[in-house]
N, C-alpha and C positions, 0 to 999 in steps of 0.2 A: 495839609497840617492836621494831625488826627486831632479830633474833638478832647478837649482839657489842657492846649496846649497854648500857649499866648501867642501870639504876633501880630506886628505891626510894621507898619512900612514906611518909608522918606522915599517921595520922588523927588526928583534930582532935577527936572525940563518940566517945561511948563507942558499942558495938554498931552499929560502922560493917562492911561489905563491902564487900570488894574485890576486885574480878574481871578476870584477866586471860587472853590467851592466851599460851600456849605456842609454840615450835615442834619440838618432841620430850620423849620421857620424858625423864626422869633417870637415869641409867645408874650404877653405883656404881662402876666400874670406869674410868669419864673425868672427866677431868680438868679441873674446872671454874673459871674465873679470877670473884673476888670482891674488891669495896673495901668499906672500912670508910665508912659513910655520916657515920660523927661525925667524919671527918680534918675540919680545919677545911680543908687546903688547896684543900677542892673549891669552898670560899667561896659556899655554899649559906646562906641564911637560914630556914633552918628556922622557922614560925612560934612551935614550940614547942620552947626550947634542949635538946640531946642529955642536957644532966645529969640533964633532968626528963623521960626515956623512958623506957615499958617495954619492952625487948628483948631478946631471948632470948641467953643467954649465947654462942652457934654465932656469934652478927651481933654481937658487941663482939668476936670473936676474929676477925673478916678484919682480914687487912691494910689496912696506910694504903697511900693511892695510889703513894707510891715506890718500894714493896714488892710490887705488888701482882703476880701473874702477865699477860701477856698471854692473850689469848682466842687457843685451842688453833686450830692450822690446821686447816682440813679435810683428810682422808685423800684419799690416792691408793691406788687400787687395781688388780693388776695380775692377771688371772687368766693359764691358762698360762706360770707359773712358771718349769717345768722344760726348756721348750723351749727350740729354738734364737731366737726373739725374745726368751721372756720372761726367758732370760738373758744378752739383750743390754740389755734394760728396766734391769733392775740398773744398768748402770753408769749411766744415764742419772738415771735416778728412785732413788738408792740411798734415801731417805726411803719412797719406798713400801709398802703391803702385798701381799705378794707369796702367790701362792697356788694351790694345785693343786685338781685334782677330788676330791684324799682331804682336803682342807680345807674346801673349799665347793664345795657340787654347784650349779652353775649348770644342771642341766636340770632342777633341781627346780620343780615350780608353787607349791611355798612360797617362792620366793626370798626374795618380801619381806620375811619374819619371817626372815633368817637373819644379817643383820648392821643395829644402826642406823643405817639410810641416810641419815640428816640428817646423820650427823658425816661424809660424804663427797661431793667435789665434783669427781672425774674416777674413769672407770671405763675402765682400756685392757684391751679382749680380745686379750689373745693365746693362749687357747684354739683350740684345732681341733682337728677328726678330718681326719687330711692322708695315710693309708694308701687311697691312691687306686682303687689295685686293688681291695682288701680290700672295700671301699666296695660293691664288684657282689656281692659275698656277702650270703645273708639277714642274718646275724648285720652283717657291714661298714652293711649299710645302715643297718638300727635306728642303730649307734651314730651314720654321721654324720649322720643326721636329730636324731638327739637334740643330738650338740655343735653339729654348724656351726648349725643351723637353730632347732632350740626355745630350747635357752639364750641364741642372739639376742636371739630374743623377749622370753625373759623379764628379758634386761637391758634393754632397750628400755622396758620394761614400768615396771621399776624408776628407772630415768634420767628417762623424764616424769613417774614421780609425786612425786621427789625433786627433780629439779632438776637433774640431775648430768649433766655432760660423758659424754657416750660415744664412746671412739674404736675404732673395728672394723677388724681387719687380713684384707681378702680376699684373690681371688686371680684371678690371669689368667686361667682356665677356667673363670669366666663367661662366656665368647667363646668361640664354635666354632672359632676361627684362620684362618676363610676373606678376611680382613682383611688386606693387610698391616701396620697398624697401629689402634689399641683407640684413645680417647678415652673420659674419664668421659659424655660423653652418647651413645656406642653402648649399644644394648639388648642386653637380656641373650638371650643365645642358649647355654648351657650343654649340653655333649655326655651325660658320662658323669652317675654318680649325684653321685658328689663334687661334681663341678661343680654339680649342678643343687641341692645342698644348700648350695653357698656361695652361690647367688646366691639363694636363698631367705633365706642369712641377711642379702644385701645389699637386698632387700626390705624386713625389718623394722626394721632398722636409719633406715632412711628416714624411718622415722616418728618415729622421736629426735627432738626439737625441735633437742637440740644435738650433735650429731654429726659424725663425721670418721670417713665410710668409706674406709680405705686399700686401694684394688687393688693388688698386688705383682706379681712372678713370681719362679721361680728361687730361693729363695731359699737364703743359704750363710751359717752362723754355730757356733756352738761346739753338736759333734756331729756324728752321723751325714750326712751332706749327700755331694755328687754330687761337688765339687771334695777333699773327704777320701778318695772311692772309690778316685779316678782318682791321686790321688799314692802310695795304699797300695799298688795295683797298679802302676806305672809302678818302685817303689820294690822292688819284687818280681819289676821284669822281666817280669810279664805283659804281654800284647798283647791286647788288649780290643777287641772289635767295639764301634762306638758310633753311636746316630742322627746321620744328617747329615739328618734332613728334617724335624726340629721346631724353628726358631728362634726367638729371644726373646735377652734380657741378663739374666745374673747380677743379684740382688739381696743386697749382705751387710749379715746384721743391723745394723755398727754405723752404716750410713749411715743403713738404714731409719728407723732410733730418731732421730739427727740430727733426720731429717726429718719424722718427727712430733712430737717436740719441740719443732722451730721452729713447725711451725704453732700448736701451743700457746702457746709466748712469744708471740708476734706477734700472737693472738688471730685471725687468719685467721678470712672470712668460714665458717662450715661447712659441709659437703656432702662431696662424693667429691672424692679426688685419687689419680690413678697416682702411683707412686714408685716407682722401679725406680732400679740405678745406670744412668747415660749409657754412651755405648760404640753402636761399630758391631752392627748383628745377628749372630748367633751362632749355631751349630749344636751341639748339643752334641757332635758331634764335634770342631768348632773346639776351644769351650773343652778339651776332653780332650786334644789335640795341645797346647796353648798349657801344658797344667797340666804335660803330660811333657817338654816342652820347660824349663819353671821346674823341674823335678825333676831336671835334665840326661839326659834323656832324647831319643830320635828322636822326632819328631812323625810319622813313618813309621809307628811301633811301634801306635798308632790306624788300625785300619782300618773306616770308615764302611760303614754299612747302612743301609737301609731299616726305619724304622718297621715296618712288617709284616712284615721278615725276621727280624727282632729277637725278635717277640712270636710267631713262627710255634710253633703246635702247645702255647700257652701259655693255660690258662683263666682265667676270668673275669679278661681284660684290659681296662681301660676305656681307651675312644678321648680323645687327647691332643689339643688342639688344634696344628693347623701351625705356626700363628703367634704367638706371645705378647710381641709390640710395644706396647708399652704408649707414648703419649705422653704428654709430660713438662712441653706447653706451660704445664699450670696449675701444677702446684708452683713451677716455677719463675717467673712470674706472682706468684707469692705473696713468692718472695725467696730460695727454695732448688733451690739445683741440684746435684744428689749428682753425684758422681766418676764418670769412667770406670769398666765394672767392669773393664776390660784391666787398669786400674792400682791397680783394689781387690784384682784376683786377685793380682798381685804382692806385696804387700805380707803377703796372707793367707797367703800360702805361705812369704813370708820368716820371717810369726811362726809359722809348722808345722814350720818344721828343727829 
């Protein structure tokens, strides 16, 4: 009998067995929906009338069918909590379980035993090690081998033997940037450690039966981020040397979430999709002039550099890709096309006065 469905049974002989299966323990702590077998309203014919049962006083106290509770939704769950996505997840998903590494260790090889996987049926990661530099450090590397990569794993791991949705948030340095623009069917060519840790977690990922690995870049949402830098400084009267030779488009969390979102409503076939916001390419010194410009400031006050003037006489720096063009032709294909980020930037800044 598939899970959500009621039944019950009358044996007829005494020292009768009755064997059935399950599809999970019993948990004391969920919440479980029960009908009373003697409502007549179920208009069962019992071969033998309810007055003349033996049964246990627990199964004469469920409810009658009109009373009865519904069978509990499956859980959503959201890892990387405290981040800039996974506190954009919040508004999207406010039903969710939300959660950090001091709540559940997803690089544990016990995953399995750490929550009852049966009562969940969507797992979005928005976990990461995204200290990119840090990354070329012995100490940076373990950890982003352990987040972006094993923890993959092991939800992957967990998702096909449950059953359960998994949606993965990568990132644009899977690609060297010699491109001028990515597609989800370029191969992974990743520079630095970071990178070649996220696309190892876009490797495992793959073998999700159901899955939605999201490529991003850029991205900009509640926290520390690159468009917060440039307004505290600009706001400060600094004048800020900035690259002009890595382009790509701003990504802000609330589209991103939009956008996988939709793909979830919609049931979208599964696999990989870029999601970036629309918008011409971008330099970050561009955005940095445009951000001191919405700050009423000179776009003058940005003075552009070179990558490698920038990072001159600076250790373990890891190589950026050039390019982080992400095309859009498939989400949108699907039915979403997120916003300009010229016109996401504005809006982000009018809610920062």
């Amino acid at each position: 009998m598939p899970a959500g469905v009621a039944n019950s049974y009358l044996t007829l002989e005494d020292n009768t067995v009755y064997s059935y299966l399950v599809n999970d323990h019993w948990y004391p702590d969920v919440s479980y929906s029960f009908v009373n077998a003697m409502d007549e309203s179920l208009g069962i014919d019992w071969p033998i009338p309810p007055a003349e049962w033996e049964i246990s006083e627990k199964d004469k106290s469920h409810p009658m069918l009109e009373s009865a509770a519904p069978v509990p939704a499956k859980k959503v769950l959201v890892t990387g909590a405290n981040g800039q996505l996974g506190l954009a997840l919040r508004e999207e998903f406010p039903n969710a379980e939300f959660t950090d590494r001091n709540e559940l260790d997803i690089t544990s090889s016990d995953l399995r035993a750490a929550r009852p996987w049966r009562q969940y049926d969507l797992i979005i990661n928005a976990a990461a090690y995204t200290a990119v530099d840090t990354a070329e450090t012995p100490e940076g590397r373990q950890m982003a081998w352990k987040i972006n990569a094993e923890a993959t794993a092991n939800l992957t791991r967990v998702a096909n033997e449950y059953n359960i949705t998994l949606v993965h948030v990568s990132s644009d340095y899977v690609f060297d940037g010699t491109k001028e623009s990515y597609s989800e069917e370029d191969g992974l060519c990743p520079l630095g450690v970071y990178a070649q840790t996220k696309a190892a977690g876009d490797v495992a990922i793959s073998t999700a039966r159901k899955h939605y690995l999201i490529r991003t870049s850029w991205v900009i949402g509640e926290g520390n981020n690159f468009v917060r830098t440039m307004k505290s400084l600009a706001d400060r009267g600094i004048k800020p040397s900035v690259v002009d030779d890595q382009v790509g488009r701003l990504t802000f969390t609330e589209d991103l979430v939009k956008g996988i979102k939709h793909l979830l409503n919609t049931d979208a076939p599964y696999g990989t999709y870029n999601l970036s916001n629309e918008g011409n390419p971008a330099s970050w010194a561009d955005i940095a002039k445009k951000v001191y410009e919405l700050a009423g400031k000179s776009a003058d006050d940005v003075t552009p550099t070179s990558t490698a003037k920038y990072y001159e006489g600076k250790e373990n720096i890891s190589p950026r890709p050039a390019n982080s063009m992400l095309k859009l032709d498939k989400i949108k294909a699907a039915g979403f096309t997120p916003p300009a980020w010229e016109e996401a930037l504005v809006n982000y800044i009018q809610k920062e006065k």
